[in-house]
C-alpha positions as CSV (number, residue, x, y, z in Angstrom):
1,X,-20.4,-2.4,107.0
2,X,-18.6,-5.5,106.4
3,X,-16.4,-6.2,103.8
4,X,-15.6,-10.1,102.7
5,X,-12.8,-11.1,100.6
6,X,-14.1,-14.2,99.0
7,X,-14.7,-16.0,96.0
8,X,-16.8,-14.0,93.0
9,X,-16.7,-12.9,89.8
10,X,-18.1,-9.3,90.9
11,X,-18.6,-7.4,93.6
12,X,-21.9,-8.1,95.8
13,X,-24.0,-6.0,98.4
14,X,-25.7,-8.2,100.4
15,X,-28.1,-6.3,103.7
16,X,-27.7,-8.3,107.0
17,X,-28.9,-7.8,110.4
18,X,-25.1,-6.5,111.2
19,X,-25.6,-3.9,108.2
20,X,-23.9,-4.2,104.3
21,X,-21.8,-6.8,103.5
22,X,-19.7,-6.0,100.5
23,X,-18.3,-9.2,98.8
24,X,-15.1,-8.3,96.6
25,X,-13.7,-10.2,93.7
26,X,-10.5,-12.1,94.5
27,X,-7.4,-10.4,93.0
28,X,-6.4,-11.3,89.5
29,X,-2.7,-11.7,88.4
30,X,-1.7,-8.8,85.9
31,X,-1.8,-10.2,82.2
32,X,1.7,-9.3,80.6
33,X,1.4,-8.4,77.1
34,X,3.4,-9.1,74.5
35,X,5.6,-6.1,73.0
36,X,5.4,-5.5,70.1
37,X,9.6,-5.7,69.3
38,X,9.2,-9.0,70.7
39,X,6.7,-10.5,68.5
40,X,8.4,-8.8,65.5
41,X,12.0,-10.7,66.3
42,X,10.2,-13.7,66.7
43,X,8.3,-14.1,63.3
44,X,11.5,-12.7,61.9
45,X,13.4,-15.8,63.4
46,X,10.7,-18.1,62.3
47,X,10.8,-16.9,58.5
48,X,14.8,-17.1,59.0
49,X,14.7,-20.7,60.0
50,X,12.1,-21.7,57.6
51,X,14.6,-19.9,54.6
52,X,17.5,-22.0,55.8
53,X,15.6,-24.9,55.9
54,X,14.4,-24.6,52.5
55,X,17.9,-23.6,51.2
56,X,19.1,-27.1,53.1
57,X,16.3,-28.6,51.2
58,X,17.3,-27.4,47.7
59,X,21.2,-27.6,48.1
60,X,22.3,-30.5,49.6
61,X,25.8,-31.0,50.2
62,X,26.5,-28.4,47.7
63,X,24.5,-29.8,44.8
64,X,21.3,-28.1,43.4
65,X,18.4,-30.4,43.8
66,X,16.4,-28.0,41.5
67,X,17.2,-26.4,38.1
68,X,18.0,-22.9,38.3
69,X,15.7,-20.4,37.5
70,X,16.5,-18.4,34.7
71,X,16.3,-14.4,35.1
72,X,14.4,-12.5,32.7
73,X,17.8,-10.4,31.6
74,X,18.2,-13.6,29.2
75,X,15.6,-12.6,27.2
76,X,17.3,-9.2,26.4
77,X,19.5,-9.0,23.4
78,X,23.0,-10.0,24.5
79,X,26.5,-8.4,24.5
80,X,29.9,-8.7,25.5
81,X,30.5,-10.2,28.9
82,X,33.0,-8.8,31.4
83,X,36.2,-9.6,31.9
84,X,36.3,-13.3,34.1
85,X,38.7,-16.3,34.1
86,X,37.1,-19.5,33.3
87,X,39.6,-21.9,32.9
88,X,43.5,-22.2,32.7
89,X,45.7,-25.1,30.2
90,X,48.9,-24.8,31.4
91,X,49.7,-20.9,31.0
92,X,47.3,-20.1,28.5
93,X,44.0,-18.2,30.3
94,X,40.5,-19.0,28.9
95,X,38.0,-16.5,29.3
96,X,34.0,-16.6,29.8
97,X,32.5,-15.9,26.2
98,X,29.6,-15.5,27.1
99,X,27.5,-12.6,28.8
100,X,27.4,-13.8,32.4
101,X,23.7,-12.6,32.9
102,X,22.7,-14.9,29.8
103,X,24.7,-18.2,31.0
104,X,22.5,-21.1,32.2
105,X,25.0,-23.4,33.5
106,X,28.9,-24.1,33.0
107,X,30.0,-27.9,32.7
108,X,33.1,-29.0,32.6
109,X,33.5,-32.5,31.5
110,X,35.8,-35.2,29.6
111,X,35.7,-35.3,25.3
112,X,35.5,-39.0,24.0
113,X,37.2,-39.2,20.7
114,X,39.5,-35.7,20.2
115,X,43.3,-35.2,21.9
116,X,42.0,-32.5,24.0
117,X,44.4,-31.0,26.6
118,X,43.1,-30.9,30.4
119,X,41.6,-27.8,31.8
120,X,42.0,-26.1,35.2
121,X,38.6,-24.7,36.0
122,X,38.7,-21.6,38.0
123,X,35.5,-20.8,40.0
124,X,33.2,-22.1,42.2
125,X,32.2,-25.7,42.1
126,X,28.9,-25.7,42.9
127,X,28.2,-29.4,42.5
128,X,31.3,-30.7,44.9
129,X,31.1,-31.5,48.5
130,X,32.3,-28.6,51.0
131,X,35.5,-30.0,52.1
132,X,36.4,-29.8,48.3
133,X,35.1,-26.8,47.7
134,X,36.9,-25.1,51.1
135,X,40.4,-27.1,49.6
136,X,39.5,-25.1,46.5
137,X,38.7,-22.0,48.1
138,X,42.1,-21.9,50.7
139,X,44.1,-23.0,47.3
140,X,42.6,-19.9,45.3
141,X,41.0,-21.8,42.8
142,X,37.9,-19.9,42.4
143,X,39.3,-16.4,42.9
144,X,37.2,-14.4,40.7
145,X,36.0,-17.6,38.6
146,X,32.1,-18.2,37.7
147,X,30.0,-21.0,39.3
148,X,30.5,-24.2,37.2
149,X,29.5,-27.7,37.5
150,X,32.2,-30.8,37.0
151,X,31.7,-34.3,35.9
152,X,35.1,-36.2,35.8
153,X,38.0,-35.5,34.3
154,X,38.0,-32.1,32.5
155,X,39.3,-31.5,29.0
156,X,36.4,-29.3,27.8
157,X,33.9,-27.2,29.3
158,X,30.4,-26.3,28.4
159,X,28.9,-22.8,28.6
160,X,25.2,-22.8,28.2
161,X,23.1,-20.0,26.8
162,X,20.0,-19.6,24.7
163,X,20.0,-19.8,21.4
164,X,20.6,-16.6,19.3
165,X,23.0,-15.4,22.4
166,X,26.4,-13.7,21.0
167,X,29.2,-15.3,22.1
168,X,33.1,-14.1,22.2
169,X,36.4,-14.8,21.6
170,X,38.3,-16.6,24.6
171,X,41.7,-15.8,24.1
172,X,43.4,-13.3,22.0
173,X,44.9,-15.1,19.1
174,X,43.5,-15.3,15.2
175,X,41.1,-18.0,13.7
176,X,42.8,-20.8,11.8
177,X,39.6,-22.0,10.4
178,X,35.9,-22.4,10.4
179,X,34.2,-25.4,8.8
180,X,30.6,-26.6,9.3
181,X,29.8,-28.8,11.7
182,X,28.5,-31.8,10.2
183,X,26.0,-34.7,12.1
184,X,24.3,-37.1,9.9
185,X,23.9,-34.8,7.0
186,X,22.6,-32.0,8.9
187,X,24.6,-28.8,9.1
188,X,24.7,-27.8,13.4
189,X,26.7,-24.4,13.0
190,X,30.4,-24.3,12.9
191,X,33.8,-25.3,14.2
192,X,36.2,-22.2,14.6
193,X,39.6,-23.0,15.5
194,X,41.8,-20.2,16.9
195,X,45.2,-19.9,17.6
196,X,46.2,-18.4,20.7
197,X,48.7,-15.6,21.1
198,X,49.6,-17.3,24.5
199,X,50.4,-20.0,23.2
200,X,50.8,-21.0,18.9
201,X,51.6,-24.5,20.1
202,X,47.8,-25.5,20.6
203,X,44.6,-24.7,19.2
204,X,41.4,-23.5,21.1
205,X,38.3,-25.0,19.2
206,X,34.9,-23.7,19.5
207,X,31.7,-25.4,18.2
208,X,27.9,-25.0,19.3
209,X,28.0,-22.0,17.7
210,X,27.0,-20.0,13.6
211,X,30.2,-17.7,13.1
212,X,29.8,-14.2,12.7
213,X,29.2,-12.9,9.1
214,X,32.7,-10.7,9.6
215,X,34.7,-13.7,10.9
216,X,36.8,-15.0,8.5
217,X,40.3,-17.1,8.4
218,X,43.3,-15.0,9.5
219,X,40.8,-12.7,11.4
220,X,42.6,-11.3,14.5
221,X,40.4,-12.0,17.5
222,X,40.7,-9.9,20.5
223,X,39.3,-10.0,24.2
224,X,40.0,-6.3,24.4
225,X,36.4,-4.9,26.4
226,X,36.4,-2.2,23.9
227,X,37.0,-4.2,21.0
228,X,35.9,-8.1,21.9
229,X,35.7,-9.8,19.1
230,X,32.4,-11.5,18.3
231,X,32.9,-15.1,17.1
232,X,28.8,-15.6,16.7
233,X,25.9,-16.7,17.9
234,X,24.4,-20.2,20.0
235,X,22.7,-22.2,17.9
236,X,20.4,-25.6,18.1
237,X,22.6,-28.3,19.0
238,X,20.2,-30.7,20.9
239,X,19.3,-33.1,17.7
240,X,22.6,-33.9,17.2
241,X,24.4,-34.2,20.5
242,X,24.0,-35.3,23.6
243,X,22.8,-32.3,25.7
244,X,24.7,-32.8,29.1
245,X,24.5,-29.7,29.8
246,X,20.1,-30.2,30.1
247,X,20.8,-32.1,33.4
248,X,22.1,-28.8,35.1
249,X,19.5,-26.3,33.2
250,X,16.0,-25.5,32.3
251,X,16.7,-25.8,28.6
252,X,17.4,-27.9,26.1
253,X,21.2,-27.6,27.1
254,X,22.1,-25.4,24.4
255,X,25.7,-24.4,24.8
256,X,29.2,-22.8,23.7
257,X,31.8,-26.0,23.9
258,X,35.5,-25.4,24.1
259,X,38.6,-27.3,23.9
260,X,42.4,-26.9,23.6
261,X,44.2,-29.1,21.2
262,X,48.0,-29.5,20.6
263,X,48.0,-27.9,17.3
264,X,49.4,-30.8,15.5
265,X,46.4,-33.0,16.1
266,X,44.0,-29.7,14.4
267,X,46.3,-29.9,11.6
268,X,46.5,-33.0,11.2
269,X,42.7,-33.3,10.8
């Protein structure tokens, strides 16, 4: 018996005058199988590169590309917010108003037609490029600070939230007034000046906002966490003012606006 090494898919028997010839299959070359670890990191690293490049896609040079999406906590009644820096004037200390789970977007931005006094936004500027936000970083400007937009010079700042959310005092101090806010007839909730125990020599002014029913002149207003004062609640703004805020939300741009005056110019008006 005879056996040939040569081309074939199986083995034959053929019967010769010599005897049995058995043809064999040439060898194959072992298949190597994927593990399955392997095949696991790789569509991990696929779906990681795909993320990033979608993140790349929506944030470009630090700037949002899409409007935020709102998360469904801002449907739930609202409450105090914790304790968090949002701005600085000099040596007086502004604090975030608003519940942070309820904010849509914080703008700061320049005031056309009021003496307000420049603000020092502390935070993270989500909207500047990243040398300017690592200069900001290294200089400790967003220790602790909220995300926040900027648009020029700052002298008030914007902190948007639905309307009906409960907003709070920003410094401790006691109100000076609250007067209606006024537009073409049409009553837009109120203007509530307070004077800050920080500093008497200038006023922080609040509007966007329908004062709380136990607000009055003279009230004490405290940023206390177990006592925050409650100035009141966002209201409809959008008919009479120009909504900046809209261009960095989903909403309407509904906000809480702040400013600090010298408190001869709130007098004097």
């Amino acid at each position: 018996m005879a056996v040939h090494e040569e081309q074939a898919e199986v083995a034959t028997v053929e019967l010769t005058g010599s005897g049995v010839d058995i043809i064999l299959p040439p060898p194959t070359a072992p298949v190597r199988r994927v593990g399955r670890g392997r095949l696991l990191v790789a569509v991990l690293l696929a779906i990681g590169a795909l993320v990033v490049a979608g993140t790349q896609l929506i944030r470009f040079d630090g700037t949002s590309l899409l409007p935020t999406l709102a998360p469904a906590t801002r449907i739930l009644p609202s409450g105090a917010p914790r304790p968090q820096t949002l701005a600085r004037q000099d040596q007086l200390v502004l604090l975030v108003p608003v519940q942070q789970s309820r904010i849509t977007a914080i703008l700061f931005h320049p005031v056309t037609g009021a003496d307000a006094l420049p603000l020092d936004p502390v935070g993270e500027p989500v909207n500047q490029g990243i040398i300017s936000r690592l200069v900001s970083s290294f200089q400790g400007e967003n220790a602790g600070g909220p995300a926040y937009q900027i648009d020029g010079e700052p002298t008030s700042v914007d902190i948007g939230a639905p309307i009906g959310t409960d907003t709070y005092a920003p410094v401790d101090g006691k109100v000076l007034s609250i007067t209606p806010l006024i537009v073409n007839g049409t009553t837009y909730g109120d203007q509530i000046a307070i004077e800050p125990l920080a500093n008497p020599g200038v006023v922080v002014v609040a509007t966007g906002i329908k004062s709380d029913p136990a607000l009055s002149v003279g009230s004490p207003v405290s940023t206390r966490p177990e006592a925050w004062t409650k100035l009141g609640r966002v209201v409809d703004v959008t008919g009479a003012l120009d909504p900046l805020l809209a261009r960095y939300t989903q909403d309407g741009g509904n906000r809480l606006h702040l400013e600090v005056r010298p408190a001869t110019s709130v007098a004097a008006s």
